[in-house]
C-alpha positions as a LaTeX table, in Angstrom:
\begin{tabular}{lrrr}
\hline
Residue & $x$ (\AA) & $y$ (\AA) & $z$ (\AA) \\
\hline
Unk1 & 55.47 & 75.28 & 103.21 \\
Unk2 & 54.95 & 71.18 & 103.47 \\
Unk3 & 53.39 & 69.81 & 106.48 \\
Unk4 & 54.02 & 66.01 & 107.15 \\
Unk5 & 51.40 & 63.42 & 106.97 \\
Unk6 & 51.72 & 59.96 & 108.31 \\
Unk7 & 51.08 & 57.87 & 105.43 \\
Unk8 & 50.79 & 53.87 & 105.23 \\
Unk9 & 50.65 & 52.03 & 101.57 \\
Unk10 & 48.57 & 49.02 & 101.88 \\
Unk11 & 47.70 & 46.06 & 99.17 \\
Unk12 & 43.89 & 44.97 & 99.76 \\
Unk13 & 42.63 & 42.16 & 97.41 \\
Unk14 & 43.52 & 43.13 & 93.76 \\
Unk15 & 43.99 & 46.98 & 94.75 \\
Unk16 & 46.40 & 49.40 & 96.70 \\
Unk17 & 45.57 & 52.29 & 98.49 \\
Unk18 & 47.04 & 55.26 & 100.42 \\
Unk19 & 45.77 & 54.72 & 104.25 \\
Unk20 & 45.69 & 57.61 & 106.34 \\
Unk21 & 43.94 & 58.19 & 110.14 \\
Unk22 & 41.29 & 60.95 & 110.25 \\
Unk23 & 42.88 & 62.71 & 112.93 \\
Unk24 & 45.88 & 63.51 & 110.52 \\
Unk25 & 43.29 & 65.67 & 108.03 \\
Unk26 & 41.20 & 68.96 & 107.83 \\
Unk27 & 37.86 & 67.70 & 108.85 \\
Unk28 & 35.24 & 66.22 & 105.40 \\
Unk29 & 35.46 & 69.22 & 103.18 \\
Unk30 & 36.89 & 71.24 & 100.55 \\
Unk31 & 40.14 & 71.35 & 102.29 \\
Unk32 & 40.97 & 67.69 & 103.11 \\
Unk33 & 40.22 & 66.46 & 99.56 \\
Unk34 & 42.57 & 68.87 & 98.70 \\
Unk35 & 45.37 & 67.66 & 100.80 \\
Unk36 & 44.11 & 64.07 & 99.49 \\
Unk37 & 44.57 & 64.90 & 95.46 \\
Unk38 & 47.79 & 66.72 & 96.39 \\
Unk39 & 49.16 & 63.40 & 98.36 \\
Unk40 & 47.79 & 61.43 & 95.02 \\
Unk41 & 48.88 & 63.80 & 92.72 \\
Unk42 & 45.81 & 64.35 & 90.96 \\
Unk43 & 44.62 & 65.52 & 88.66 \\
Unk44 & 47.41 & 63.97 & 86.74 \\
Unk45 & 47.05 & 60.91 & 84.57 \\
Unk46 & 50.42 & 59.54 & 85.89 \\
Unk47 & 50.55 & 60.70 & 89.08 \\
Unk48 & 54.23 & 62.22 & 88.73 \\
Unk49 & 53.73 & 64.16 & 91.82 \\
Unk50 & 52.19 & 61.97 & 94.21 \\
Unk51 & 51.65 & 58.30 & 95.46 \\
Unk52 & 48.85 & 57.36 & 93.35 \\
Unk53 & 49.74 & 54.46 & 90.97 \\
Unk54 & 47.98 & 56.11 & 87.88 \\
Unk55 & 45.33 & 53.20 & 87.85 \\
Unk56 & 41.99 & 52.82 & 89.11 \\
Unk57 & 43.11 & 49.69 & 91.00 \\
Unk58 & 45.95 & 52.17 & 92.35 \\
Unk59 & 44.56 & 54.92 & 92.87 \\
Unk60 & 42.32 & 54.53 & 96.29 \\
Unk61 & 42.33 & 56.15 & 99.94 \\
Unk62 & 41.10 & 54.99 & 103.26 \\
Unk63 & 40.50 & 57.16 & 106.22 \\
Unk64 & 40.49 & 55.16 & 109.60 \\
Unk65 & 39.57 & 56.72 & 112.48 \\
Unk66 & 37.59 & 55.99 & 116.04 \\
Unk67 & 34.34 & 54.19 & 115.74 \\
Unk68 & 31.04 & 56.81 & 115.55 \\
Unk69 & 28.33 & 54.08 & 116.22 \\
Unk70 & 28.14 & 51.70 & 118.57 \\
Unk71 & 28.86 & 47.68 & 117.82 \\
Unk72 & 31.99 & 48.75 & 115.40 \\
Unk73 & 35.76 & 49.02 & 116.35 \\
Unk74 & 37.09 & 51.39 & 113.62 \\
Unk75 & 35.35 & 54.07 & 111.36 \\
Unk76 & 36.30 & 53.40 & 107.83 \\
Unk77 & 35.95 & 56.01 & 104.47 \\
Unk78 & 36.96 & 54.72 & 101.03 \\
Unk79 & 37.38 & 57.43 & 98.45 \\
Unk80 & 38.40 & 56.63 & 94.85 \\
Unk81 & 40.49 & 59.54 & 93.77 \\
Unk82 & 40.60 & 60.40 & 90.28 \\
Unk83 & 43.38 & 61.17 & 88.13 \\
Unk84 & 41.25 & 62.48 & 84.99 \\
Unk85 & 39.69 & 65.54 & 87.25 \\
Unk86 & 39.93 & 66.95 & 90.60 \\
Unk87 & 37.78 & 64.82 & 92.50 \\
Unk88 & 37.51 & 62.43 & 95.24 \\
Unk89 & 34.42 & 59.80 & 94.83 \\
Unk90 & 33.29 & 59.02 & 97.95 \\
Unk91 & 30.10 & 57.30 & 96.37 \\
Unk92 & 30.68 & 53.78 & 97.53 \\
Unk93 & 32.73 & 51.19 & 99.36 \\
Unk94 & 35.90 & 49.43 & 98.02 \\
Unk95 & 35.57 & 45.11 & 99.20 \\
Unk96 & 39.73 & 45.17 & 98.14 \\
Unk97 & 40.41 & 47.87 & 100.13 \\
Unk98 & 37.85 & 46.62 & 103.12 \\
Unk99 & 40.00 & 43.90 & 103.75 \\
Unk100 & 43.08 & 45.46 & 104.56 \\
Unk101 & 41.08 & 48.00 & 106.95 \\
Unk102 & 41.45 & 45.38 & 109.69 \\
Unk103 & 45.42 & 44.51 & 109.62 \\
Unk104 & 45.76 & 48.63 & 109.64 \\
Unk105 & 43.70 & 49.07 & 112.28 \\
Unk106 & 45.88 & 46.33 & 114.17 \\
Unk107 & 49.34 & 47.63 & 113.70 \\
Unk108 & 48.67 & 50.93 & 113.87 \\
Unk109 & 47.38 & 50.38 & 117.33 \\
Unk110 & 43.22 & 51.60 & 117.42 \\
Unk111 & 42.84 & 48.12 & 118.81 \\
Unk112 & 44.23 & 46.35 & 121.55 \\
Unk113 & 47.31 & 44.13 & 121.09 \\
Unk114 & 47.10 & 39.97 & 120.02 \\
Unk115 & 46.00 & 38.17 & 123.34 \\
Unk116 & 48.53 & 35.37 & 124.35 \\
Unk117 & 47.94 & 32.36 & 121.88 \\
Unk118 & 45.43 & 34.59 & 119.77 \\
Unk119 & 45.12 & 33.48 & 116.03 \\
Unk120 & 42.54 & 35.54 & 114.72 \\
Unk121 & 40.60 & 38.94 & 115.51 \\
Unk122 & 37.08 & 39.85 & 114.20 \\
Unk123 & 37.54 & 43.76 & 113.59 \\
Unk124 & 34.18 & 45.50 & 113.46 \\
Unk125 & 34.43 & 47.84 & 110.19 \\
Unk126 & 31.73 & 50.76 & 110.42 \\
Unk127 & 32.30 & 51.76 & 106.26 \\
Unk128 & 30.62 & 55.47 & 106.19 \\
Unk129 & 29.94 & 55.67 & 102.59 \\
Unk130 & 27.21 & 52.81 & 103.01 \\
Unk131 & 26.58 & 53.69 & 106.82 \\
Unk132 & 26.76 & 49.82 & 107.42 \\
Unk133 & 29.14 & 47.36 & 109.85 \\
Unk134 & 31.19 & 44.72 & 108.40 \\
Unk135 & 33.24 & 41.95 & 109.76 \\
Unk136 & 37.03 & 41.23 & 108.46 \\
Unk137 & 38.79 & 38.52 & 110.52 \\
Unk138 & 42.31 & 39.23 & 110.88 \\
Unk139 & 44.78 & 36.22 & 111.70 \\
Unk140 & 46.99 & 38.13 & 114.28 \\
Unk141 & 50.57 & 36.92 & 116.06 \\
Unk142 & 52.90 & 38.70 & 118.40 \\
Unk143 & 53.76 & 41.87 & 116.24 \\
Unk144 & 50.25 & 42.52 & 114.82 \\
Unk145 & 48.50 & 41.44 & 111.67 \\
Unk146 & 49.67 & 38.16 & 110.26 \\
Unk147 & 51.46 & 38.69 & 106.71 \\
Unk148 & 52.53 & 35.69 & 105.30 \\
Unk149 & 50.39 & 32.85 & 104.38 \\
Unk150 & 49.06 & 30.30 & 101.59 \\
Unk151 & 46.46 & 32.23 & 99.97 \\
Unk152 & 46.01 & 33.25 & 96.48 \\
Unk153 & 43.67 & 35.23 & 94.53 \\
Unk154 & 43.62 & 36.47 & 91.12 \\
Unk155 & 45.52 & 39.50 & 89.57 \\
Unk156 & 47.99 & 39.28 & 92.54 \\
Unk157 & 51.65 & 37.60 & 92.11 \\
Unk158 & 52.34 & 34.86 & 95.14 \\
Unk159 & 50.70 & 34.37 & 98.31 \\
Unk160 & 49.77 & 35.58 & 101.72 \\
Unk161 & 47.46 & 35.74 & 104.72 \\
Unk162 & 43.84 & 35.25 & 104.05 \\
Unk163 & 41.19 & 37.88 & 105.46 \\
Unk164 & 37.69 & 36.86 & 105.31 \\
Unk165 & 35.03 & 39.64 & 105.27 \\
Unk166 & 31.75 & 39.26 & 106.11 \\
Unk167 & 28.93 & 41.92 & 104.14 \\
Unk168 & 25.94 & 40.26 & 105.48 \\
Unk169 & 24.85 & 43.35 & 107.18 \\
Unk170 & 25.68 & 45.83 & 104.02 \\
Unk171 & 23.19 & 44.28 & 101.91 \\
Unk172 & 20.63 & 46.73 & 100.19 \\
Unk173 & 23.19 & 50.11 & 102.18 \\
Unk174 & 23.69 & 51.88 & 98.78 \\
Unk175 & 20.01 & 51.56 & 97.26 \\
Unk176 & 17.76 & 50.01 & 100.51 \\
Unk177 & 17.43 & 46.51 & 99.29 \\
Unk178 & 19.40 & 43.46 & 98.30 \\
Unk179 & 17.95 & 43.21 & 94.74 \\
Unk180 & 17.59 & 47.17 & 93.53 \\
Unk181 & 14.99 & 46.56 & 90.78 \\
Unk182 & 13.61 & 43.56 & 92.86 \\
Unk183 & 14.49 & 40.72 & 90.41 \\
Unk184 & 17.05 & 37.92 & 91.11 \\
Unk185 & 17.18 & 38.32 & 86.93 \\
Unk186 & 16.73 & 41.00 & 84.07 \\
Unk187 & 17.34 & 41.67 & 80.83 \\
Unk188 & 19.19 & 45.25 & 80.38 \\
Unk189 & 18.82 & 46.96 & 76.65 \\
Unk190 & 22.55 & 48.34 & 75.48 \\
Unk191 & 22.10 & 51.14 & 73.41 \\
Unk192 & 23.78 & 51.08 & 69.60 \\
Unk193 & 27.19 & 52.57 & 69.68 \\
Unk194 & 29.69 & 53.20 & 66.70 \\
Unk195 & 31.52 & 49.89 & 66.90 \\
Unk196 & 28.63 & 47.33 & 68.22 \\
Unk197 & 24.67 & 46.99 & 67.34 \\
Unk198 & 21.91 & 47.22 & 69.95 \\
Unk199 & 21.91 & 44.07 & 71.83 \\
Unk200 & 19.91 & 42.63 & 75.10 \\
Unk201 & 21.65 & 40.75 & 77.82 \\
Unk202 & 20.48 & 39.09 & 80.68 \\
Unk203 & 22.09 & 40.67 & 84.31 \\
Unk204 & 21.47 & 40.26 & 87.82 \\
Unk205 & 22.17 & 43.25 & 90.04 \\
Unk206 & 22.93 & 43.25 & 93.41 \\
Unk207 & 23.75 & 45.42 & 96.43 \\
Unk208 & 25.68 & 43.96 & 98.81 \\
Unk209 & 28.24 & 46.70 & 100.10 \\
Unk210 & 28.81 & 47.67 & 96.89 \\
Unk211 & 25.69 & 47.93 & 93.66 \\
Unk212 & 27.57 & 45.58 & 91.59 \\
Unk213 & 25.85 & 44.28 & 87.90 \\
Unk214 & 27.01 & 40.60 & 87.10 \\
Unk215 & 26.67 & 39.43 & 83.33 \\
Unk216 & 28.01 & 35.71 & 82.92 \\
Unk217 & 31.40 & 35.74 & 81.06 \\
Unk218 & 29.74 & 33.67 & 77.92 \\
Unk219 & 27.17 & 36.55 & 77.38 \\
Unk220 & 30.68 & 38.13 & 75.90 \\
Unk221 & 31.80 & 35.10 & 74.09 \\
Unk222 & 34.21 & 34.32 & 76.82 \\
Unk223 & 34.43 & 30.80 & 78.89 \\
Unk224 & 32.92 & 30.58 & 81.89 \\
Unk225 & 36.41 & 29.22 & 83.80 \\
Unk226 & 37.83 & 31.88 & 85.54 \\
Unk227 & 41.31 & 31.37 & 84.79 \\
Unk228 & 40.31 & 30.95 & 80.90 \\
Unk229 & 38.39 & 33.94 & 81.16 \\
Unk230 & 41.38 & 35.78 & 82.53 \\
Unk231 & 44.01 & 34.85 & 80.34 \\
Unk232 & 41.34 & 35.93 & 77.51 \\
Unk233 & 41.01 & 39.11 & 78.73 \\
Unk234 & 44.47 & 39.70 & 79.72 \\
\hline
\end{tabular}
């Protein structure tokens, strides 16, 4: 027997994710990351059977639901879902997906409707996985969250509304601190593998929503211009 769930597709940044309101699922557990692989169609490395795009960039869910702490709007839960296993990583946040948590939020109605002459709205994003509040402002019109608009970013074809997010107050919510190992800079030791020797390379790691490592592009032979760095890699 199939039971419909309301279901919303939504580009954030450079990903695309399956959005779904909490109410809609089993409560956290066994159960509603089943119903989540089965909507995905994991474990599957296409995804055949389900609306997961057979990528990591493709394959990500966010729960929205009614704020649980004070000073947010909206509770937010990213989950990468895998297609290798049967599993749904709940480990971290998603910034891609974060800023598309506020035009959801916005046309699905958990907020109140665009004030008269209203161009923007600052949602208040509690994300769960990092227990921390950020800020996405939304520019908003009559019908809800703006769409069109003259902003571009890499890996995505034309243009379209710009969201700024603000992670100010995320910094250090995965590991306690801002800087984990309490350097701005470090030099990490990579192992030997078959194909490459041992090798040391300088790295800065951060936490800001998100324990990201960043290793400047020429530390891989590649040129330090964005766009010439991604048309080398691509």
């Amino acid at each position: 027997m199939q039971r419909a769930i309301r279901t919303c597709i939504m580009r954030g940044g450079s990903s695309k994710g399956i959005f779904l309101q909490s109410k809609d699922l089993p409560p956290p557990g066994r159960l509603r990351d089943a119903v989540i692989l089965r909507l995905f169609g994991s474990p599957d490395p296409r995804q055949i059977d389900g609306l997961g795009g057979a990528d990591v960039l493709t394959s990500k869910l966010a729960i929205i639901g009614p704020p649980s702490v004070a000073g947010a709007d909206v509770d937010y839960t990213f989950g990468q879902v895998s297609f290798v296993t049967d599993r749904v990583d709940y480990g971290g946040n998603c910034g891609n997906i974060s800023s598309a948590v506020g035009p959801f939020a916005i046309d699905e109605g958990l907020l109140p409707a665009a004030a008269l002459g209203e161009a923007s709205r600052i949602v208040r994003v509690h994300n769960t996985n990092t227990r921390a509040i950020l800020l996405a402002t939304v520019p908003v019109g009559p019908s809800g969250a703006q769409v069109d608009g003259e902003t571009s970013i890499s890996g995505v074809p034309g243009t379209g509304a710009k969201i700024d997010l603000d992670f100010s107050a995320t910094q250090g919510s995965v590991t306690g601190q801002l800087l984990p190992s309490g350097v701005r800079r470090e030099v990490l030791h990579v192992a030997a593998g078959d194909d490459y020797g041992a090798e040391d390379i300088e790295a800065t790691l951060l936490d800001a929503g998100q324990p990201t490592v960043f290793i400047a592009a020429s530390s891989f032979g590649l040129p330090s211009d964005p766009a010439a760095c991604a048309a080398a890699l691509a």
